[in-house]
N, C-alpha and C positions, 0 to 999 in steps of 0.2 A: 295887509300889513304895511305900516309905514317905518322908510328905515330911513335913520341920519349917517350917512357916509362922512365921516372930517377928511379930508383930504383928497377930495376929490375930484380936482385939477390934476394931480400928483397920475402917474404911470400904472399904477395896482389900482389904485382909490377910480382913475376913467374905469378900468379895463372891468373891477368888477359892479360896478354903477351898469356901464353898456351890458353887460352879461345877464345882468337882474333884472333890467329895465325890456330886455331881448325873451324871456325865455321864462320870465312867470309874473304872476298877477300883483304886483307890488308898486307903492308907491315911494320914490329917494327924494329927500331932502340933500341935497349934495351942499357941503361946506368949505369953503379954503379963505386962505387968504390973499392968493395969488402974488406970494413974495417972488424977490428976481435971485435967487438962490439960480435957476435955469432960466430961460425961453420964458419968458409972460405970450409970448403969441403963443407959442404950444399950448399951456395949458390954459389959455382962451380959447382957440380952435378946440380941444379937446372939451370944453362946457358947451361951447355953438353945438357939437357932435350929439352930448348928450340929449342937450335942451331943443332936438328935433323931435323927443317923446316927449306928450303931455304930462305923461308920469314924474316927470323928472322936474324940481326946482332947484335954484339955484343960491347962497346967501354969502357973501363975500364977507364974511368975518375970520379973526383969529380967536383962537380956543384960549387962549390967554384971555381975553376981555370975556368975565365970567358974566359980568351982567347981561351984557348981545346975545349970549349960551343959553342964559337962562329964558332969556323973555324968546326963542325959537322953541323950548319945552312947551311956554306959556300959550302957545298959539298953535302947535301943531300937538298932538297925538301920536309921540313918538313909542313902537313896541320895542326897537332894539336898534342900536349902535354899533355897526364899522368904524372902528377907529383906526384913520390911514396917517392921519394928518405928524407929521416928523418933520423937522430940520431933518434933510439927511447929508450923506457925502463923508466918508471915512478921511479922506486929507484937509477936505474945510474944517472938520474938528477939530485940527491942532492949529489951524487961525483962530474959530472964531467958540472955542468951547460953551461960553456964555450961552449963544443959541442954545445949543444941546442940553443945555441945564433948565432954559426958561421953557420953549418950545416940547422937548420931549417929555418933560418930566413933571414940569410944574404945568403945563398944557393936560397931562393924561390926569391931574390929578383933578385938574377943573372939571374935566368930562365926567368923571366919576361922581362927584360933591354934586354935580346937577343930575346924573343920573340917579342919585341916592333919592332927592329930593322926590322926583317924578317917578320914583319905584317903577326902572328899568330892569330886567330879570337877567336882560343878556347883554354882553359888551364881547365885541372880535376885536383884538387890536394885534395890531405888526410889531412882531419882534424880529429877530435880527439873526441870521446866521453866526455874524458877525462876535458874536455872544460870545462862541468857542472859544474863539483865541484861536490859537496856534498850540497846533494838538496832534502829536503820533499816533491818536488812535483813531482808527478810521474802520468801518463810516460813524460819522456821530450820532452819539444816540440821546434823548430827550432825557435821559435821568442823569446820564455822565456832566462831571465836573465842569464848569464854565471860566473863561479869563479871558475877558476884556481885555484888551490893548489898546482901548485909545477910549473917548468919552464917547463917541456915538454908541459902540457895543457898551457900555456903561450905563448910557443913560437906560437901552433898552433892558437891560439887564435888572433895573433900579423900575422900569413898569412891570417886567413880571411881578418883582419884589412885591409892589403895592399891590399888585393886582390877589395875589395870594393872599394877603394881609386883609383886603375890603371885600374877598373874595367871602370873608367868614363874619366879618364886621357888618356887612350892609346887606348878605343875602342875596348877592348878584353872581350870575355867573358869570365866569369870565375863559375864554379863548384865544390861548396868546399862539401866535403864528410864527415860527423863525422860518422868513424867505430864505432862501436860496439862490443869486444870480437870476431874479426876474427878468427874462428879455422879451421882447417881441416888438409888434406894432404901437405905435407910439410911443416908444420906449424916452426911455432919462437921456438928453444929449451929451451928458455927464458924466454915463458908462461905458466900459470899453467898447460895446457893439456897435454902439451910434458914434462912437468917435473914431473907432476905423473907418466906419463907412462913409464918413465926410472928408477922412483923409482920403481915401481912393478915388471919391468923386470931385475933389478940388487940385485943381491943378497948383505943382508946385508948393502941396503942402505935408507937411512933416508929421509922424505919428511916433510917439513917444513911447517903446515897447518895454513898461519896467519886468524888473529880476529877469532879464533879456528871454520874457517869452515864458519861464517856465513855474509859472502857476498854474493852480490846478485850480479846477470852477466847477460846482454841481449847475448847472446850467438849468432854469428852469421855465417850460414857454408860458407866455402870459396864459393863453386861453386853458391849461392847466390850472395854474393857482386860481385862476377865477369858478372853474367846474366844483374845485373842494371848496372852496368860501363859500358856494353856494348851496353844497349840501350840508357844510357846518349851521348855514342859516336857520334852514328848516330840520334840522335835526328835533329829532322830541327828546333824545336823548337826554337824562337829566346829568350836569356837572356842576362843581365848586368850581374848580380852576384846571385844567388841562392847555399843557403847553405841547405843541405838534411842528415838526419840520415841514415843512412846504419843499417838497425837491424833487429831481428826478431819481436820486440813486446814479447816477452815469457821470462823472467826472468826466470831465475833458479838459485835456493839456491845451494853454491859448494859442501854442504855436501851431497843434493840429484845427484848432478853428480859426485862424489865420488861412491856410491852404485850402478848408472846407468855402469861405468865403471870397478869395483870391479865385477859386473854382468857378465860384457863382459870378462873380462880377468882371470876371477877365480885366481887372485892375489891380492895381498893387500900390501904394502911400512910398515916399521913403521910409524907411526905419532907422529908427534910430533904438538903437536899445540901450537899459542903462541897469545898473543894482537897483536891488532892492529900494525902495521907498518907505520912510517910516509910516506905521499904523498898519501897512498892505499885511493881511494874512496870507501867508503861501498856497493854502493848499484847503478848498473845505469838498466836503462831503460827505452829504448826509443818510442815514436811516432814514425808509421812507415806510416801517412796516405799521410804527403805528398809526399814521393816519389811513394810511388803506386798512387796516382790521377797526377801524372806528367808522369810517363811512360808506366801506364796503369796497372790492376793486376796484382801482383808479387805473386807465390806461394812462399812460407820457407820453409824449407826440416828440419824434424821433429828432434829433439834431437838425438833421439835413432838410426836413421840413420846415422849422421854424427855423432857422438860419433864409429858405428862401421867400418865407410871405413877409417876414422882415424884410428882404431887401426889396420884397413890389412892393411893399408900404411906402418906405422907404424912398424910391425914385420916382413916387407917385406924390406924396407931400410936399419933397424938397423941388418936383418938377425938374427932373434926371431925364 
């Protein structure tokens, strides 16, 4: 099986590239565009990482330029599509919307119009917890009502949209994912895990604690979501469009993983805490029943685990 990962410089897009590339008989076309949204070293060490397996190629394009898209169908023998590839970042939304409108949306539509072409059966692409809104009902469940608050949760919200729509039109199936708090190794230096922990290992530097600490976060470890993208892959299962939470089910308060990580690293950042932040949702947490009754028990790998092989990743890359 040959698979095209878009985004796979990107945090999910390495983690489950390494995962497929580790653990079964496949071959990735891995794709980015390697914008400076974060780190261009990070997710260059993160393709070096990949591209140590033969299996793994690499093509530096964006999914916007449909031509470059199409002529990688033309050359390779693609069977099915990961689609990682996003603008992401909940507060660069309300800079830079445009992204979110070109990159999310008109990007997923490219992938699809060449996927149609090449009579692709399957497409995975990421959606968004983010989706909910801001919501009293908790845990969230996959049928329940959805409200975007800012354009990122919008635009994903506007791929399920299509995806249901081309889902009946083109005869593809399609698997849309709402993450949850992805953290782990490698992680986004842009979320709160990796920007505590550069506070506490830089001296004399400041950590910006918004709605002072009390959010709430379905926390979920990479090597998790990577286990169920993998069994979504090879599923024989037949679907039109099925949308699934990617979560642990375990909400945790930031201030109690503040303490859990303050444990681990016997350091502590200033703090500085402040209100609420516009776009920030307070509180997610999600239903994790249906994707474990679709792909069978999923065990989650506990807090306090994945809070510590993050932090030896962690003062092993930044050299701590």
């Amino acid at each position: 099986m040959q698979i095209l990962i878009t985004g796979a410089a990107g945090f999910i897009g390495f983690g489950i590239s390494k995962y497929l590339l580790n653990t079964s008989n496949v071959r990735i076309i891995g794709i980015d565009n390697l914008n400076n949204y974060y780190s261009k070293k990070l997710k260059k060490d993160r393709i070096k990482e990949l591209s140590k397996n033969k299996k793994f190629s690499f093509i530096n394009i964006n999914i916007l330029n449909k031509k470059k898209l199409e002529k990688i169908f033309k050359i390779k023998k693609i069977n099915l599509i990961i689609n990682l590839a996003a603008q992401a970042g909940v507060r660069y939304s309300l800079e830079k919307p445009n992204e979110f409108v070109d990159n999310n949306i008109q990007g997923f539509y490219n992938l699809i119009d060449v996927a149609k072409i090449y009579s692709i059966k399957k497409i995975i692409y990421a959606s968004s917890s983010s989706i909910y809104g801001d919501t009293k009902k908790f845990p969230l469940k996959e049928t329940q009502k959805v409200n975007p608050k800012n354009i990122y949760a919008l635009s994903k919200k506007i791929n399920e949209e299509m995806a249901e729509v081309f889902s009946r039109q083109y005869n593809i199936s399609f698997i849309g994912l709402r993450f949850f708090t992805v953290y782990g190794e490698w992680g986004r230096p842009d979320m709160f895990l990796m920007k505590y922990l550069k506070s506490s290992y830089e001296k004399k530097s400041k950590f910006y604690l918004n709605n002072f600490g009390k959010h709430t976060r379905d926390f979920t470890y990479i090597l998790d979501a990577c286990k169920i993208i993998s069994k979504l892959v090879f599923s024989k299962k037949k679907l039109k469009h099925e949308i699934f939470n990617i979560c642990s089910n375990k909400p945790k308060k930031l201030n109690d993983i503040i303490k859990k990580i303050n444990s681990l690293t016997h350091k502590k950042p200033k703090l500085f805490k402040r209100k609420l932040q516009q776009a920030d949702v307070i509180k997610t947490h999600g239903a994790n029943n249906k994707i474990k009754s679709f792909i069978g028990n999923q065990k989650f790998t506990p807090i306090d685990d994945g809070l510590k092989n993050t932090i030896e990743w962690f003062k092993e890359y930044y050299k701590i």
